[in-house]
Steps between C-alpha positions, in 0.01 A plus 500: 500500500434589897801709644662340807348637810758453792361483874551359829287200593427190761585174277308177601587181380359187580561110445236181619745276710505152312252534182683326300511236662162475556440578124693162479292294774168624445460738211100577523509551853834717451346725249183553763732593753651742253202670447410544845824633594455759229191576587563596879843670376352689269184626757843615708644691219162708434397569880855639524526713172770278400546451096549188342804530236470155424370101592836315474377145512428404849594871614446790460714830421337826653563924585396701791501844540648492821651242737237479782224402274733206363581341835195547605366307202768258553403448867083473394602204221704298746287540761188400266678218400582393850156502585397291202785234567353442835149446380577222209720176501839483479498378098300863412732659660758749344733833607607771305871696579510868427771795465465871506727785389471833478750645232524708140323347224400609173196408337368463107244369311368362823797295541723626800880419533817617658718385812185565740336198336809246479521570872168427586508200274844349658325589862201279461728178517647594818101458695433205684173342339203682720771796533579856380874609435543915392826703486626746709333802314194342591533424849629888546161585388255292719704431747290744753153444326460128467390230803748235442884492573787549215759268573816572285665171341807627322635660224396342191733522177223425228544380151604747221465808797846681563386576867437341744122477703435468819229271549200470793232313588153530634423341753134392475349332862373202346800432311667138609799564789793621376862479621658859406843385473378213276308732270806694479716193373198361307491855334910491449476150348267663200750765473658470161826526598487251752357232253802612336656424766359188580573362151880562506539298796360242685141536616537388868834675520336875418167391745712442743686844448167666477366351854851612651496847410115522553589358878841722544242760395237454759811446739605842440206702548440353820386674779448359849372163583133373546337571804384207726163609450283601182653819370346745248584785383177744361573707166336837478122421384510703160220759394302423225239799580652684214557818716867535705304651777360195575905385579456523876126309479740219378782583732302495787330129390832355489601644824160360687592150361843530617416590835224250544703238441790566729276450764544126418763370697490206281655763215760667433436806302726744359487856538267733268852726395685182395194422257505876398710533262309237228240724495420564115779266367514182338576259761694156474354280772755260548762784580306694702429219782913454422533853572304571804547129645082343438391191391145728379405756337170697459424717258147628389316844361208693643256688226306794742137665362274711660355186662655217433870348558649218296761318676742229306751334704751174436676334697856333326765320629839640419709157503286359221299787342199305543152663601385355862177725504311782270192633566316825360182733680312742408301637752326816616723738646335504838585171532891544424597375866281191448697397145854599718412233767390271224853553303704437873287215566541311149864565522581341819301255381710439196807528738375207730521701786274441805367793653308483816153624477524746762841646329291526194223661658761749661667583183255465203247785618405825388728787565198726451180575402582846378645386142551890458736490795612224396606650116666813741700304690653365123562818389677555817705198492628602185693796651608292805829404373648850360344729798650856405290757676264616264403104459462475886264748480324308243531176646382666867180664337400173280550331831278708735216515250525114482447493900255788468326233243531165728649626844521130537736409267798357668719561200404840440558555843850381532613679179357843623694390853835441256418873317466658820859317622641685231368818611733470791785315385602712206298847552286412201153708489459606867114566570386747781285273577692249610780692688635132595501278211663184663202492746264520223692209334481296795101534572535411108658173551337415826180543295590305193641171733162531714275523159708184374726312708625230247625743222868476528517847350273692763786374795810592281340852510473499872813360524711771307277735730623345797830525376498888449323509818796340685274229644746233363383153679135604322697534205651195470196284652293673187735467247511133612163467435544642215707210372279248633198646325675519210799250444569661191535840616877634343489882520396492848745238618778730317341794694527368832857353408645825423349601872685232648829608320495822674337419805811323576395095423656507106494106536162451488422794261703359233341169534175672443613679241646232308153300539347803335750472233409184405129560536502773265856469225439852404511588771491947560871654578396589839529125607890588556470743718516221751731326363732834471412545873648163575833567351491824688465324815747272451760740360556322183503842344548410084186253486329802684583705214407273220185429709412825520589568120183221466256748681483667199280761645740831516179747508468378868739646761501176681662313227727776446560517871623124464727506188643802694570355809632146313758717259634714774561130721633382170749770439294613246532832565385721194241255446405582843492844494314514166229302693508762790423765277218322338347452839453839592413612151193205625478601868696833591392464873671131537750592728209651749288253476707196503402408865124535401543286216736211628328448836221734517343410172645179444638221761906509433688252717765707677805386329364476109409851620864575575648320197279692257566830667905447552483451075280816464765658720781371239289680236530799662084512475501607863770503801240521803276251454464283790 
C-alpha cells in the first residue's frame, strides 16, 4: 500500500452545462458532443501540464502544479469553446463551467482527496455556463500575471467546508454582458444558506429581501453622481512582461491613454492618482465607477519584448458590468504609438463620442520619434510624484538625455523646464552652469509650447514658470489654456487654485479646487492647502485647522507654516508652538527670509500675508517679521 503523500495543488473541476438533458433529447448526438468536449479539454490539460485525476461523467476532475497554469488552461478551454460555438448551429452547441482552488490535498494510489478538492468541486457550480469561478487563494496568485479582470462575487459558505470562500470570477471578453450586482445576487441565490433560506419562507418574500439589501448596498457605496458626459475612469494597465522593471513601461502606457483622452472635451476623465491605487489588486467594477463617480471603466495589460508590445484593453460599463468594447494587438514595438492611437480611437468609438477630425489629428499623433526618449521620459515620470533630491537629480538627468535624444520633444522639454523649476524653488541640485535656474526653466517651457502648442501639459509648465516669475496675467492666460486643452486637467486646476487662495481671490481658488476634487476622488493632500488658505482668509480659524490637519504633508515647512499659524488663531497654543519648532528644525532661516518667500518668491496678497504672520507672531516663531 502507497503512503499518503501530502502537497499543495491547483484543483480543477469541471461540469458540461445541460448534458443530461441532451442525453434525454438526443442521445447519439449527446454522446458526440461528449467526446468532443473531452477531446479539446483534455488537449488543454496536456499543453498546460495539468493531470487528469479522473473523467467524472461529463467532467472532468484535474491537478496543477501551480495556479497560473490552471487558469490559464481554464481561460484556453473557454475560449476554444467560444470559438467553436460561433462556427456551428445553435443545436451543436454546448458550454462547460469550471472552478479552481488552490489548497492542501493529499494524494494516494492516484486518487487525491482532502478539503482542497471539496472546494474546488463545490466552486464549479457557482460558474456561469461559458464562465470560470476560483477562490480567493487563487485570485491572490494571478491576480498580477493574467490578462483578464477578477471580479470578487462574495463569500461563499460551501457544503460540508467549515470556512467560508471567497469566490471570483474571470472575466473573459467574449463572455455575454453581465450586470455585476446581478451576478452577485445570482451567486447569493446558489449560496446554500440562502436556499435555506429561501425554503423556510416564502420565495418572493426572501427575493425581494435579497434585491433590497443588494440596492441599499449599491446605495451605500456610492460616490458622486454621473457626469453629463461619458465618464471613464482608466485602471493601471498591468505588466505581464514577467520582470517588475518593466512596472513603469506599463505605468507610463496607462498614463499616455489617460492623457490622450482628456483632450476630448466630449469626456470626462478622471485623474491618473485616483486610478492608482488598483494597481495590482483585484478590482470590483461596479464599485469602482461607484467609488470614483464613472459610468466606464478601462482596464487592459501590456506584455513588452525586445521588439514587440502586446497591448489588451476592455472597455466595461460599471452600472451593468457588461463589456462595451475589447480588443487585443500585438505589434512591433516601433510601432507602439500607432497601436496607442488605435486603442484611443476604438474607445471613443465604443463611447459614441464624435470627435472632429482636426481634434483627432491634433491629439492622436506621435509624441516622438525617439522611442528611446520616449522610454526616458517613463522612467522619469515615475519619480515625478515623490521628488526628494536625489530623485530630482535623477529625474533632471533622464530628462536632459531625452532632449539631448529628440531636442524636439515637447514633453521632454516641459519636464526638464519643471526639473529645472525645482532647482530654484526648493535649492534642489544647483548646477554652475546654470547660475539662474528659473531662466533656464522658462526658455524650457517657451520651447516645449513652441515645439507643441496643443499639449495641455507643455502650457501648465510655462504657466507655473510664469508664476515663479511673477508675470501673473501670463500665468493665468496659460494655465487657462491649460484647461481648455485639457478639460480634464485636476492637478493643475488644484495648482493654480491654491495660487488664487493666496494671491488674495480664495473664491475662485476653491471653486477650482473643488472641480479638481471631483476630477480626480483621490485626490493628493496638497489639494487643501487652498482650501486651508480660504479659512485663513476668512478668519474662520477651527476649519483652518482641521484643513490644514488634511495637508498631511508635515515634512514641508509650508504646511507646517499653516497648521501653525491656524492653532495659534485658534487658541491652540502648544499645538502652535510645537509647529514653530518643527519649522525651523525644516527651515532655520524662516524668519529672514519670510519677505523673500511670501512676496518675493511667491505672490501673497497683503492681508493673507498679515494674517499668517500675526499667527506666527502668536507662536512666538518670530516677533519682527513684517
Amino acid at each position: 500500500m502507497s503512503a499518503e503523500q501530502r502537497r499543495l495543488a491547483t484543483i480543477m473541476f469541471t461540469d458540461m452545462v445541460g448534458y443530461s438533458a441532451r442525453m434525454h433529447r438526443d442521445e447519439p448526438l449527446a454522446l458526440e458532443m461528449l467526446e468532443e468536449q473531452r477531446g479539446l479539454l483534455r488537449q488543454a490539460f496536456l499543453a498546460h501540464s495539468g493531470h487528469e485525476i479522473e473523467a467524472v461523467g461529463d467532467g472532468f476532475f484535474v491537478e496543477f502544479g501551480n495556479a497560473l497554469g490552471a487558469v490559464q488552461c481554464a481561460v484556453e478551454i473557454q475560449r476554444r469553446l467560444a470559438e467553436r460555438n460561433g462556427a456551428v448551429p445553435p443545436g451543436r452547441r454546448f458550454q462547460v463551467r469550471i472552478g479552481l482552488h488552490l489548497g492542501d490535498v493529499v494524494a494516494r494510489e492516484e486518487r487525491v482527496h482532502g478539503d482542497g478538492v471539496n472546494i474546488a468541486a463545490r466552486i464549479e457550480p457557482l460558474a456561469e455556463p461559458g464562465g470560470i469561478c476560483l477562490s480567493e487563494d487563487v485570485a491572490r496568485q494571478v491576480q498580477n500575471k493574467i490578462e483578464y479582470p477578477l471580479h470578487r462575487l462574495g463569500t461563499g459558505e460551501l457544503k460540508n467546508i467549515d470556512t467560508p470562500v471567497g469566490i471570483y470570477r474571470l472575466a473573459l471578453p467574449w463572455e455575454e454582458r453581465h450586470r455585476s450586482w446581478l451576478d452577485r445576487l445570482g451567486f447569493a441565490l446558489r449560496r446554500r444558506d440562502v436556499r435555506r433560506a429561501i425554503a423556510a419562507a416564502p420565495a418572493l418574500v426572501v427575493l425581494a429581501v435579497l434585491a433590497l439589501s443588494f440596492l441599499i448596498g449599491r446605495g451605500d457605496k456610492a460616490g458622486h453622481q454621473l457626469p453629463d458626459r461619458p465618464s471613464v475612469a482608466v485602471l493601471p494597465f498591468t505588466n505581464m512582461s514577467g520582470d517588475r522593471e518593466q512596472d513603469y513601461f506599463a505605468d507610463g502606457l496607462t498614463e499616455d491613454i489617460i492623457t490622450s483622452l482628456s483632450h476630448f472635451r466630449e469626456l470626462f476623465i478622471i485623474a491618473r492618482n485616483s486610478t492608482a491605487a488598483y494597481k495590482g489588486q483585484p478590482v470590483n467594477i461596479e464599485e469602482v465607477g461607484q467609488r470614483l463617480g464613472v459610468r466606464y471603466v478601462l482596464e487592459g495589460s501590456v506584455r513588452r519584448t525586445n521588439d514587440r508590445v502586446r497591448i489588451t484593453a476592455q472597455l466595461i460599463d460599471a452600472t451593468t458590468g457588461g463589456h462595451v468594447w475589447a480588443h487585443a494587438y500585438d505589434e512591433r514595438l516601433q510601432d507602439l504609438f500607432t497601436v496607442q492611437d488605435e486603442v484611443i480611437r476604438q474607445l471613443v468609438g465604443a463611447l459614441g463620442v464624435s470627435i472632429r477630425d482636426a481634434e483627432k489629428q491634433r491629439i492622436l499623433r506621435k509624441p516622438t520619434d525617439d522611442l528611446n526618449a520616449y522610454d526616458l521620459v517613463l522612467r522619469a515620470g515615475q519619480l515625478w510624484a515623490e521628488a526628494s533630491p536625489t530623485e530630482h537629480l535623477q529625474l533632471r538627468n533622464l530628462t536632459e538625455r531625452a532632449v539631448a535624444l529628440d531636442p524636439g520633444y515637447a514633453r521632454a522639454q516641459a519636464m526638464l523646464a519643471f526639473a529645472y523649476l525645482d532647482e530654484y524653488r526648493w535649492k534642489y541640485n544647483p548646477h554652475p552652469d546654470r547660475p539662474d535656474p528659473l531662466k533656464s526653466a522658462r526658455e524650457r517651457a517657451e520651447l516645449a509650447v513652441r515645439l507643441d502648442p496643443a499639449d495641455a501639459y507643455t502650457h501648465y509648465a510655462l504657466a507655473k514658470i510664469a508664476y515663479y516669475a511673477k508675470e501673473l496675467d501670463l500665468a493665468e492666460r496659460e494655465f487657462n489654456k491649460t484647461f481648455a486643452l485639457n478639460p480634464s486637467a485636476a492637478d493643475p486646476r488644484a495648482d493654480w487654485g491654491i495660487r488664487l487662495a493666496v494671491m488674495g481671490r480664495p473664491d475662485e481658488g476653491v471653486a477650482l479646487t473643488r472641480e479638481a476634487m471631483r476630477l480626480n476622488p483621490a485626490y493628493p493632500s496638497w489639494y487643501h492647502f487652498t482650501l486651508a488658505a480660504d479659512a485663513l482668509h476668512k478668519a474662520d480659524f477651527d476649519r483652518a485647522v482641521a484643513e490644514s490637519e488634511n495637508i498631511g504633508l508635515r515634512q514641508l515647512f509650508w504646511t507646517q507654516i499653516f497648521l501653525c499659524a491656524s492653532y495659534a488663531h485658534a487658541g491652540r497654543t502648544e499645538e502652535a508652538r510645537a509647529a514653530a519648532r518643527e519649522i525651523l528644525k525644516l527651515y532655520p532661516s524662516i524668519e529672514k527670509d519670510w519677505d523673500s518667500q511670501t512676496t518675493g518668491m511667491h505672490s501673497w496678497d497683503p492681508s493673507f500675508k498679515d494674517i499668517v504672520t500675526q499667527g506666527l507672531r502668536k507662536a512666538r516663531l518670530f516677533a519682527d517679521a513684517k
